[in-house]
VOTORTI-681197 format. One record per residue: residue in three letters; x, y, z of N, C-alpha, C in turn. Coordinates in pm, whole numbers, plus 32768, in hexadecimal, padded with zeros to 4 digits. Layout:
! residues N
ALAXYZXYZXYZ/...
This chain:
! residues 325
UNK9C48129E35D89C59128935499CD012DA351A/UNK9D2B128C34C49DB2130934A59D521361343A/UNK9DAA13C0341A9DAE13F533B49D9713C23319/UNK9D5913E832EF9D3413D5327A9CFC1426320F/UNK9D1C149231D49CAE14C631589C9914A230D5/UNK9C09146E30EC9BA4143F30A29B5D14AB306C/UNK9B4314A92FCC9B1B14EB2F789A9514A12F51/UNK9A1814B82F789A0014552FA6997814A42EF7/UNK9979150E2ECF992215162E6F998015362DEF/UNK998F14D52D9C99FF14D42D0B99D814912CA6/UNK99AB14DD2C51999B14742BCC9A0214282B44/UNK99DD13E22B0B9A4513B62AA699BE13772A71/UNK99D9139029B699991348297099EF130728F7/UNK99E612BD28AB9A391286283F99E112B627EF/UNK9A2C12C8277699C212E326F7998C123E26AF/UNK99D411F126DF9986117F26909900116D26F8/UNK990211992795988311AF27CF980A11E62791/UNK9842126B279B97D412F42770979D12C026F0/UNK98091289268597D5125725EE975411EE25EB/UNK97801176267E96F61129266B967A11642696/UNK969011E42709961E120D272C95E8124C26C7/UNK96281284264895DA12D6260F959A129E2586/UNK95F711F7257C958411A82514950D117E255A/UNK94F711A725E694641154261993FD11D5263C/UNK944B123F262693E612A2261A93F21332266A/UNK9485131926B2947E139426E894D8140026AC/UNK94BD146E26B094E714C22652950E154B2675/UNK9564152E26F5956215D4276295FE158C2789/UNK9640155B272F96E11516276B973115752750/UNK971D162527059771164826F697B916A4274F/UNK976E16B427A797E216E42830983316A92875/UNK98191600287A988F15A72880991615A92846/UNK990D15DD27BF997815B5277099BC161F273A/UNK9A8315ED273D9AC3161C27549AC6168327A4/UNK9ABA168B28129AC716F1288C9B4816992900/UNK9B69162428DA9C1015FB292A9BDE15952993/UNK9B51158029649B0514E929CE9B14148A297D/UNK9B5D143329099B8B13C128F59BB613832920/UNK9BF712ED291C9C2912AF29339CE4129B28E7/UNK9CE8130E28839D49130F28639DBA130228CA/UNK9E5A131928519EE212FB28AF9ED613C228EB/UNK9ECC13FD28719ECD14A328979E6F14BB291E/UNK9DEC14BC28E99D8014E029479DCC149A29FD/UNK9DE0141D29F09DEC13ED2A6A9E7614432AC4/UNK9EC7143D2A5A9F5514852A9E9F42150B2ABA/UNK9EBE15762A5E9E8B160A2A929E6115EA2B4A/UNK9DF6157C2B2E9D9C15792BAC9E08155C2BF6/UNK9E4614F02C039ECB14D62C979EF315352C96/UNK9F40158B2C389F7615FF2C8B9F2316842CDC/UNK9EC516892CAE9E5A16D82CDB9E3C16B02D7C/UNK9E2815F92D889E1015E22DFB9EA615EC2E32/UNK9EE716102E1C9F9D15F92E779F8216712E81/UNK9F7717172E6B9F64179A2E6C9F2C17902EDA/UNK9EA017552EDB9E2417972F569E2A170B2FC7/UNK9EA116B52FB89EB6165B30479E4F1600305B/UNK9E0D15C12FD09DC115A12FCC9DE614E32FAF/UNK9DC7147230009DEF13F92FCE9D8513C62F97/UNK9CFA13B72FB29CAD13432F3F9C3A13B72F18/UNK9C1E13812E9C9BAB13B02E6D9B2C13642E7F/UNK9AAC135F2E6B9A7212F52E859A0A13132DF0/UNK9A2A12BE2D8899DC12F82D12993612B72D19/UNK990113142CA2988D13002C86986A132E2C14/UNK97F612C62BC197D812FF2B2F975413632B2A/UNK972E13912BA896ED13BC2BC196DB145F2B4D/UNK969D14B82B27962F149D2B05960014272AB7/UNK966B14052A85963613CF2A00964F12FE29DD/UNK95EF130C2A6395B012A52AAD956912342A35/UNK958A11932A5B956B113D2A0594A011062A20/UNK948411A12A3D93D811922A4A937D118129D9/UNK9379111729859348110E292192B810BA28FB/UNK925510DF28BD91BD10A528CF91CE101F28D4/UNK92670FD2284A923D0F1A281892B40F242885/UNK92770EC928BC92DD0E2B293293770E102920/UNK935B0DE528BE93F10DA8286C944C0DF1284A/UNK94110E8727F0945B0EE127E094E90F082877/UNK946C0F2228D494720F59295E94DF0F29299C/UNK94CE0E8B298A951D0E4629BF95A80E4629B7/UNK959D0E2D28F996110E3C28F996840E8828F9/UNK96280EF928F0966D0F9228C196B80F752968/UNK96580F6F2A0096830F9A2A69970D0F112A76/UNK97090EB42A90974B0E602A6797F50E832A0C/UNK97C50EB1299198570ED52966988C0F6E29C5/UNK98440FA929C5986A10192A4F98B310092AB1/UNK98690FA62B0098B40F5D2B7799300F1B2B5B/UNK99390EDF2AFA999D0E982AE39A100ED92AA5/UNK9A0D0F582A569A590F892A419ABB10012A9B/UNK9A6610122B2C9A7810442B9B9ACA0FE72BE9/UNK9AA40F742BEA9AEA0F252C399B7C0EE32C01/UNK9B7E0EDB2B779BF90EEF2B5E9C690F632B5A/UNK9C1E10002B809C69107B2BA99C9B10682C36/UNK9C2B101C2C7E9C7010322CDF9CBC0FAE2D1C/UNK9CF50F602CC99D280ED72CC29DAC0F582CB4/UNK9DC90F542C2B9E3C0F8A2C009E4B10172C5F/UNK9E2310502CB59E3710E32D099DF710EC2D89/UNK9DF510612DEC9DB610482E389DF010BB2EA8/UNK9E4E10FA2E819E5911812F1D9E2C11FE2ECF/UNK9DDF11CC2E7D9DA2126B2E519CE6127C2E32/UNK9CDB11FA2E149C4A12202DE79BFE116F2E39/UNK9B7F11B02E4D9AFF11242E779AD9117E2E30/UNK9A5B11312E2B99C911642DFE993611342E1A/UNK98F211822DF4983C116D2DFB97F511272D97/UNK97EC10B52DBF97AA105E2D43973810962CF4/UNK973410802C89968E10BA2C2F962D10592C3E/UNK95D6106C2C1D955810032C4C951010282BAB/UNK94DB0FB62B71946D0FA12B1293E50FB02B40/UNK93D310392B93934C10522BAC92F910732B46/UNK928D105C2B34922910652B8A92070FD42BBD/UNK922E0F7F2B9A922F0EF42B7992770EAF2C2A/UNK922C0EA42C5B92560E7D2D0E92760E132D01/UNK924E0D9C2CD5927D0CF52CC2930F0D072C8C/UNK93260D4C2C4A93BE0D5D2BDE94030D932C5C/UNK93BA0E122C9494240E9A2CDA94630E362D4D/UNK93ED0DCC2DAE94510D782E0D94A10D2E2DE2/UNK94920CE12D83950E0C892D4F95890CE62D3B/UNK95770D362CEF95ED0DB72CE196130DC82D66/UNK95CA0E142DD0961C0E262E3796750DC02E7C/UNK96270D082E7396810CD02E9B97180CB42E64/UNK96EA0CA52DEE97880CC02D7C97C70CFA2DAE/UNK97A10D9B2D8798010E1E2D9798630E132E36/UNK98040E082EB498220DEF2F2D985F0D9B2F52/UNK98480D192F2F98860CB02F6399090C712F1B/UNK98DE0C882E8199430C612E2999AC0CC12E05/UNK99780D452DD099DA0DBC2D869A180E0B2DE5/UNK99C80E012E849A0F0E7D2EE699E30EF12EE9/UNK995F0F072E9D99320F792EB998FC0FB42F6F/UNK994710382F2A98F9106F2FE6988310862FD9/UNK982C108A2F9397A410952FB09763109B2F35/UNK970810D62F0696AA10FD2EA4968911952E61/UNK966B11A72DF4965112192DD995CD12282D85/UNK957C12892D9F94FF12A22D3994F513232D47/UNK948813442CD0948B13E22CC293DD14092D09/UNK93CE148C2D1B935814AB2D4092E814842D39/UNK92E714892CE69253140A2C9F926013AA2C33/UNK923013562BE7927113012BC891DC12C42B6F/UNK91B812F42B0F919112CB2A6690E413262AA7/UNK90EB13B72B06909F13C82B5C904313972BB1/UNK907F13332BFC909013022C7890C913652CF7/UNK9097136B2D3E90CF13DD2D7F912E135C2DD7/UNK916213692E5991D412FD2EA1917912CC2F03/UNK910A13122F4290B913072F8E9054126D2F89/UNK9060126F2EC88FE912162ED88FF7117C2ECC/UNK8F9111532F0F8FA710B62F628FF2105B2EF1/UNK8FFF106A2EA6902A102F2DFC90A9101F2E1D/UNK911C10842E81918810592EB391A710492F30/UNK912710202F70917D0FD4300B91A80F53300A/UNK91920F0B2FBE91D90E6C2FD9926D0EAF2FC0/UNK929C0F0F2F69933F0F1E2F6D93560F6E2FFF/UNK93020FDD30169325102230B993410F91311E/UNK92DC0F46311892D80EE2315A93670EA6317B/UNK93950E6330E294460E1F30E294870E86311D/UNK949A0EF9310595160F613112950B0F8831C7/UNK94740F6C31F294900F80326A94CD0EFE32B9/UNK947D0E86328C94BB0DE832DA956B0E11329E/UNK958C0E46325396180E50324696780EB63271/UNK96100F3032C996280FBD32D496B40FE4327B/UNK96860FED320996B710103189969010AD317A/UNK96DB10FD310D96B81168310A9669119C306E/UNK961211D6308A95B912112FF49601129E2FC9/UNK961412952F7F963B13382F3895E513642EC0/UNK95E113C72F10952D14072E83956E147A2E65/UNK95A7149C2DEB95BB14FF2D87953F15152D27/UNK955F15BC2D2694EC15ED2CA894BE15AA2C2F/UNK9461157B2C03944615562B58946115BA2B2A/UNK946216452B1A9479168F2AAF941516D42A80/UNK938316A82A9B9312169C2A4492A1173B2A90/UNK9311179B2AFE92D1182E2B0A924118152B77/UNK925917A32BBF91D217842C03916917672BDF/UNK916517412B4290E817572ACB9090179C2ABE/UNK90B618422AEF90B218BA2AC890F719022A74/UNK905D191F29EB9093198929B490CA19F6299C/UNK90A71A3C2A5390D51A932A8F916C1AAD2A98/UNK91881A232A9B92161A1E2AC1927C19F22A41/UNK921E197E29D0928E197F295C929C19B62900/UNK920C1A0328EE921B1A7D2870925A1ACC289F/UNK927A1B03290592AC1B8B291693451B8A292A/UNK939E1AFA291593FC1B05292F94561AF929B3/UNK94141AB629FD942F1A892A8C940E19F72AA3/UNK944119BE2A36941E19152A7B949B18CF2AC4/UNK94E219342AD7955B18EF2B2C959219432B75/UNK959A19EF2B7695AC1A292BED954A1A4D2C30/UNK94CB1A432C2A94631A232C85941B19992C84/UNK9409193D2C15939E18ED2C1293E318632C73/UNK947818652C6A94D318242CCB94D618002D62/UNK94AB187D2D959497188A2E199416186E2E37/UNK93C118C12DCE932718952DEE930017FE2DE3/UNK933517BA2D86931D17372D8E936B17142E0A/UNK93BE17002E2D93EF16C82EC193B816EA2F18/UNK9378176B2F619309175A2F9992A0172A2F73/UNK9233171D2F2991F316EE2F1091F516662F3F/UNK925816112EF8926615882F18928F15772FA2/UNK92CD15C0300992C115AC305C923B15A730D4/UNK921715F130A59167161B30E0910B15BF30B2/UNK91241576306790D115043052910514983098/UNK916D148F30A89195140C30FB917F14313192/UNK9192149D31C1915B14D8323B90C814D33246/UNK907914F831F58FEF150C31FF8FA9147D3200/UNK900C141031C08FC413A431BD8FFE132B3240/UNK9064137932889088133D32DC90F812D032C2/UNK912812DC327C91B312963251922A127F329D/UNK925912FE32B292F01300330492E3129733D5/UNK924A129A33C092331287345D9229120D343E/UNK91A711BB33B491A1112233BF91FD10C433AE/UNK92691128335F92DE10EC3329936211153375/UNK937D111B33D993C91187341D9467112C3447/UNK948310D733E794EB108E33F1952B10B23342/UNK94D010E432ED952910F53269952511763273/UNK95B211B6323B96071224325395F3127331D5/UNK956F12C931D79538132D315D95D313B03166/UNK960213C030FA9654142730D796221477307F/UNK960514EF309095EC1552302F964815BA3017/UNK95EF15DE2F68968C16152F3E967516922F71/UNK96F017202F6696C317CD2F38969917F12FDC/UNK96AB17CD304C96A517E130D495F617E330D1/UNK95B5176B309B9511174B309C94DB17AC3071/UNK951017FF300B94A5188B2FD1949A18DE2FFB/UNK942118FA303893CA197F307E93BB19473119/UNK93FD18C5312593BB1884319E93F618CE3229/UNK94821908322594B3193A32869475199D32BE/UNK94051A0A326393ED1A71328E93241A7832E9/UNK932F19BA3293926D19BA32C49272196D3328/UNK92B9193D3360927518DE33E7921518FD3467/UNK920C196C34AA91B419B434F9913819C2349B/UNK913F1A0E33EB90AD1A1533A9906B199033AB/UNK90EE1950337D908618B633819037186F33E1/UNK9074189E3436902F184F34D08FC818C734E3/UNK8FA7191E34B58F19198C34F78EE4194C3480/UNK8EF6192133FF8E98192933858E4E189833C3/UNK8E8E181E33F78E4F17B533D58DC217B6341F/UNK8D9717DF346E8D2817F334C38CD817FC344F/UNK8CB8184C33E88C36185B33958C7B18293310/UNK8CEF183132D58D1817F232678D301766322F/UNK8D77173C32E78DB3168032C58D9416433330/UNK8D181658336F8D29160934198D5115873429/UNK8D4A155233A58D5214B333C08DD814A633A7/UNK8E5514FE339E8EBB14CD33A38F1814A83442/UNK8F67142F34148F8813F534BD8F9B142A34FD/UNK9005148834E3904114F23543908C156F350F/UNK90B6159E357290B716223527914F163E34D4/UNK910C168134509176169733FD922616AA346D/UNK921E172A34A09292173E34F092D416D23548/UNK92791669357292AB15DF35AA931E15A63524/UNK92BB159534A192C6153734489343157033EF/UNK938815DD33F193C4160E338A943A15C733FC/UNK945C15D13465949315CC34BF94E414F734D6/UNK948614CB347894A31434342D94EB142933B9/UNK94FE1491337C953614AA32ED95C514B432E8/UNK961314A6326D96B814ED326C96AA155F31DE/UNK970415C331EF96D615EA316397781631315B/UNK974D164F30F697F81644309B97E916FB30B1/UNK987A171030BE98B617B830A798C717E5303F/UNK988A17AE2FC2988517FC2F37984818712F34/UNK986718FC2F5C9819198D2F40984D19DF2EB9/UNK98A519BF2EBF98FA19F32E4999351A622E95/UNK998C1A2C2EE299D61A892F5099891AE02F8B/UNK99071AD92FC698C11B44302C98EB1B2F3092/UNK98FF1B7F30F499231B7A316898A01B7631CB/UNK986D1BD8319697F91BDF31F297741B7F31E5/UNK974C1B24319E97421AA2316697621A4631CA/UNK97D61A3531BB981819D6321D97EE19F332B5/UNK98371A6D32BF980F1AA8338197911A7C3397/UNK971E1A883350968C1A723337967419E4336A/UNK969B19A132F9969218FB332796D518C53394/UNK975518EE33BD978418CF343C972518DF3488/UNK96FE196B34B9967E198B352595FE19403504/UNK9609190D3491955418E1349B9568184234AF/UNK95CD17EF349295F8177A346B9601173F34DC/UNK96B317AD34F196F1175E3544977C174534D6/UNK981D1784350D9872176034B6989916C834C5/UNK9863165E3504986F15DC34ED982415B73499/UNK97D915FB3475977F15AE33E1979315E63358/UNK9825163733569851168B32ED98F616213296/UNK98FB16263219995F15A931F0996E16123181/UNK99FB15EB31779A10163930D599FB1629303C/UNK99DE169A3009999C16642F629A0F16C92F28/UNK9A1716D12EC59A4B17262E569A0117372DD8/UNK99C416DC2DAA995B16CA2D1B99A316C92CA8/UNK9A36169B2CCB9A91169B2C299A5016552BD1/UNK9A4816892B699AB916D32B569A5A174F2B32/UNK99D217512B6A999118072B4B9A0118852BA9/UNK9A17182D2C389AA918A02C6C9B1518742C5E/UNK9B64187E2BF59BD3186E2BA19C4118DC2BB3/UNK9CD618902BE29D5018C92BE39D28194C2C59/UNK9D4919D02C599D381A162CBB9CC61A202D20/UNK9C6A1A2F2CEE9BF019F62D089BE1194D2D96/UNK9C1219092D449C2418692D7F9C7F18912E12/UNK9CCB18E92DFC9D0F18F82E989CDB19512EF4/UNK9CAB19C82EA09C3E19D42EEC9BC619A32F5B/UNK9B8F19782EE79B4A19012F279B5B18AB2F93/UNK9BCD18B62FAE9C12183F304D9C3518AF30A8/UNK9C71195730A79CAF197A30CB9C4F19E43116/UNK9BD419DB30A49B791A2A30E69B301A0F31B4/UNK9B06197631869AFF193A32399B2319923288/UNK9BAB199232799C0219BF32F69C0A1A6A3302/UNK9BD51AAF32869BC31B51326B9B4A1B6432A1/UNK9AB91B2532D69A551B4F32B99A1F1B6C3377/UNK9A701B5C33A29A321BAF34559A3B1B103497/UNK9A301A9E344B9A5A1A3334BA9A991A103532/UNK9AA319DE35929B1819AB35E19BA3195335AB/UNK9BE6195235A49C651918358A9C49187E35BF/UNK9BDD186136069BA217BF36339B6017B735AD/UNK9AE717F635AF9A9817F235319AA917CA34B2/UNK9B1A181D34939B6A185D34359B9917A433EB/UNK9BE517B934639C201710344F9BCA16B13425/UNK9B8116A7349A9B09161C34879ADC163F33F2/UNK9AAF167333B89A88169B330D9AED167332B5/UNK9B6D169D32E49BC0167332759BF215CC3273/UNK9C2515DA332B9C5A152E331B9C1014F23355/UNK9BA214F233AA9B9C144B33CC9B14144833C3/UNK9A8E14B833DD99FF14A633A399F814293336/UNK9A4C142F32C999F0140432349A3413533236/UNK9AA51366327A9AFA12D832B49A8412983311/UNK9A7D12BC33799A01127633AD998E1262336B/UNK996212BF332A98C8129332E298F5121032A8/UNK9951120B3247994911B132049998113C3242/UNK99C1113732A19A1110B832E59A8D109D32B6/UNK9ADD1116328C9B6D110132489BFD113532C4/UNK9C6310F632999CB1111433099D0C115832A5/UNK9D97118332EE9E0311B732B19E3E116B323D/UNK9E4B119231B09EBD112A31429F21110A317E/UNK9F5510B231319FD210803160A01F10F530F8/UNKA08E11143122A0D811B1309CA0D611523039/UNKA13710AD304CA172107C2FCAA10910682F65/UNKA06D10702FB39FF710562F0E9FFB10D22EF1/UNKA03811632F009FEA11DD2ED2A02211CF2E57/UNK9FF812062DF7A01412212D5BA085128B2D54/
């Protein structure tokens, strides 16, 4: 596979987006806005140069948290729908810089496959995106395997970013940690349910990406495999097999030792690059790429993370220069 770096965790929202989400009821859009994730002429010309700094060629966006998961159908639909479509004309007009992760009108599965065939077949999406749980639904439950189902006959890729929502512990959102802890804790979490329920093994042709290097997951794989004996016996196999099916993104917020972590527990072939722009923004954002190669890796390693891991996951080859922006 040549070279390629893929940014493979990036958000962008429009404000005429965030505006419909918040006539249908959601009301947590203000960390979206104005922070340089528009679709503007400014915002876009900050982000390219940011990605020309850290050697970075595509982004792969997502509206992730703030996901078109809505209780009515129609709403759902269409909200995910103008999403997609307004993605797919970004990456019409900037096709050597950005794909993306289609949104899905979950909870609603009859809608979410038609969407995926759209998004996939029609708009070019590389895969899918949903958040941790989803109107509390955890990902686990049978309510979404007919979509595991498509994404595996298509070995397509899932990307599960945080809801936001602190694990739905009070523990965690009164006190002011619903995003530098409740972040990670939800990504494990949601991962351990799809493990515990046997997911990554029944489905083992669709390509689960998680965000934040899977949470806490790098540091439990040995606990997990002594706990299931009296905690989870009925799960297929053992967690440390199952994490080992996964890809998960290098978003630590430049930890080094984070990273070293997940290499050893993973495997640096199952490591792809994130940045989380625009939360690591301008110094930060180069960081973020430059760290890989600072953190005790191999210079093989090192590489595979930056260029060609997140190229393979998603089945992309080298741009041609004349599409880069």
């Amino acid at each position: 596979m040549s070279a390629l770096r893929i940014d493979v965790h990036a958000h962008l929202w429009t404000v005429d987006y965030l505006d419909r989400l918040e006539r249908l009821g959601k009301t947590d859009t203000g960390t979206q806005r104005g922070i340089g994730a528009d679709a503007t002429e400014a915002d876009l010309d900050h982000r390219f140069a940011l990605m020309d700094r850290a050697g970075i060629d595509l982004q792969v966006l997502s509206v992730a948290p703030q996901s078109p998961h809505l209780p009515g159908e129609p709403e759902a639909v269409a909200l995910a729908r103008a999403a997609n479509d307004a993605y797919a004309e970004l990456v019409a007009r900037f096709p050597g810089r950005f794909r993306a992760f289609a949104a899905l009108p979950l909870p609603h599965v009859d809608a979410a496959l038609s969407e995926v065939t759209r998004a996939l077949d029609d708009l070019g999406a590389v895969g899918v995106g949903v958040t941790t749980t989803v109107l509390g639904h955890t990902l686990a439950d049978p309510l979404f395997h007919p979509v595991y189902e498509e994404l595996d006959r298509r070995g397509a890729v899932l990307c599960i970013h945080p809801a936001g929502e602190g694990a739905a512990s009070p523990l965690i959102t009164e006190h002011d940690m619903t995003w530098m802890v409740g972040a990670p804790v939800e990504d494990t979490v949601a991962i351990m349910h799809l493990i515990l329920a046997g997911i990554p093994a029944r489905y083992p042709r669709m390509r689960i990406l998680a965000s934040h290097l899977g949470g806490a997951l790098p540091l439990l794989p040995r606990r997990l495999d002594d706990h299931l004996a009296f905690e989870s016996p009925r799960t297929p196999e053992l967690p440390s097999v199952a994490v080992g099916r996964l890809w998960y993104d290098t978003v630590s917020h430049v930890h080094g030792p984070a990273l070293a972590a997940a290499a050893a527990s993973f495997g640096a072939g199952r490591l792809v690059l994130g940045t989380d722009f625009p939360y690591e923004d301008d110094e930060v954002f180069v960081r973020a790429v430059n760290y890989v190669s600072a953190s005790g890796l191999t210079q093989e390693e090192a590489t595979a993370i930056l260029d060609t891991n997140a190229a393979d996951l998603l089945g992309l080859s080298e741009p041609d220069p004349e599409e880069t922006a």
